[in-house]
N, C-alpha and C positions, 0 to 999 in steps of 0.2 A: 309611918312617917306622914305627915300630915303639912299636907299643899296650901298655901291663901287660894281663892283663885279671885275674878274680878269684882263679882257681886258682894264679896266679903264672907263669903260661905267655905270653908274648912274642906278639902274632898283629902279622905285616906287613899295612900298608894301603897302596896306592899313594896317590903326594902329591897329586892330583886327587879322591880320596876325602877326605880325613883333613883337617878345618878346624879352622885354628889358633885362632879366635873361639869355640871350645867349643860353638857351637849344632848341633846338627846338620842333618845336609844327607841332603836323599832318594836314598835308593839304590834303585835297581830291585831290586824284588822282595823288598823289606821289607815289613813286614804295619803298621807304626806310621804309613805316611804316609796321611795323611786328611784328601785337595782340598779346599779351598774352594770356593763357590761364586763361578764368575767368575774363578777363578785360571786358568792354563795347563794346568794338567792335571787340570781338571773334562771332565765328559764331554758330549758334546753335550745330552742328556738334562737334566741338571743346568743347561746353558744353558737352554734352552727351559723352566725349570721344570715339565717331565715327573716329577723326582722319579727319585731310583735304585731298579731293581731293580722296577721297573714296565709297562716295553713297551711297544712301540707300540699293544698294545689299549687301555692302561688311557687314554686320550683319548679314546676314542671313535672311531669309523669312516668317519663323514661327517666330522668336524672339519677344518678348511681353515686351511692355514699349518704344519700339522702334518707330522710326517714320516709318508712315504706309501711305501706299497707298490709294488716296481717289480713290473710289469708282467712276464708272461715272453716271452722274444723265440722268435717261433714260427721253427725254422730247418727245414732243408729236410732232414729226418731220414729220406729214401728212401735220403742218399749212404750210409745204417748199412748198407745191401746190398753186400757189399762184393763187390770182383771174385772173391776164395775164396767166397765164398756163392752167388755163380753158378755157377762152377765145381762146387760140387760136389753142386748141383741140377742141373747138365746133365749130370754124371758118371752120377746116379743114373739119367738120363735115356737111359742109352746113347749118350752126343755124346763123342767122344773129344778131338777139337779145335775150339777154338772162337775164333772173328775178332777182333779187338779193338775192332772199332764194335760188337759187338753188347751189351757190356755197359750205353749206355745206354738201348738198345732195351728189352731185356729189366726192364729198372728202370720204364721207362717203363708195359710192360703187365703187372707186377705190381703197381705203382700203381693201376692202371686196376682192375685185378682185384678187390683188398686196397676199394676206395674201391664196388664192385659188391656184393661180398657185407656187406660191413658195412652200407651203406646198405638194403639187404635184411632183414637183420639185426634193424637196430633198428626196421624198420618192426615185426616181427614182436612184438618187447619192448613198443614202445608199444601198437601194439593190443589186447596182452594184458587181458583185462577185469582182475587181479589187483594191477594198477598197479606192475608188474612193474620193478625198473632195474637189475636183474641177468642179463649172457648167459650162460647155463647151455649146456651140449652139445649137448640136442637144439636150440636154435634153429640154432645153427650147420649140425648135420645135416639138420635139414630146407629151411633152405635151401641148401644144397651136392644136395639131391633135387631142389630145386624147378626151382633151374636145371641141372637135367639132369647135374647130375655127384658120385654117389653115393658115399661114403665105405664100402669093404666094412670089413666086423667088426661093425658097430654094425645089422645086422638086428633087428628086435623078434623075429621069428619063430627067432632060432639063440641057446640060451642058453650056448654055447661047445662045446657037448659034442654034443649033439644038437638036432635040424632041429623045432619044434614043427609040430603042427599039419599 
């Protein structure tokens, strides 16, 4: 079906668009069409009289009945090690070939490890008298010292160039 418009230029509309009752009818992605409340294409928000353009904050936080926060689903984020990742931490390690059961092994006691020194870690941050909630480098350094296995380059005594002291 075929439009005049003002210029005198012709625009085709398909017959499922174009109503012969002269009212017009919503098209996706028109800026004129403007929902009711309680029509079909109000938004949830607008049901629950939230009001548009306001959020989930603007209710309040405790408020009950309201739309609520989901929750994050804690998933088992060790499988991000992947078998290239061990691979090529045991590469670095001088292993040339390596077995196929051993990649949950190995998953397993960098878990253990990762779950050792962080707990270490944040003992060191909270103890902090300066009420500390930030891990800076040397916590880490010093506890990777503490339990016995020292990170070289970060000496206090070597300022890259020469040996102090």
């Amino acid at each position: 079906m075929a439009k005049p418009r003002a210029g005198g230029e012709v625009r085709h509309v398909p017959r499922h668009l174009a109503s012969g009752s002269g009212t017009p009818r919503f098209v996706p992605g028109s800026s004129s069409f403007n929902p009711r409340p309680g029509s079909v294409y109000s938004s949830r928000a607008t049901q629950l009289g939230l009001g548009l353009g306001k959020g989930k904050g603007a209710a309040g936080l405790g408020t009950k009945g309201l739309l609520k926060r989901n929750k994050r689903v804690q998933r088992d984020t060790i499988q991000g090690i992947t078998k290239g990742d061990i691979r090529r931490l045991a590469r670095r390690g001088g292993i040339k070939r390596i077995s196929a059961t051993v990649y949950h092994d190995v998953r397993d006691v960098l878990k253990d490890r990762l779950r050792t020194l962080l707990r270490s870690i944040t003992t060191i941050v909270e103890g902090d008298p300066s009420n500390r909630k930030t891990v800076v480098v040397r916590d880490v350094i010093f506890t990777l010292q503490r339990l016995g296995n020292p990170i070289y380059g970060f000496d206090a005594s070597f300022d890259g160039k020469y040996r102090k002291g």
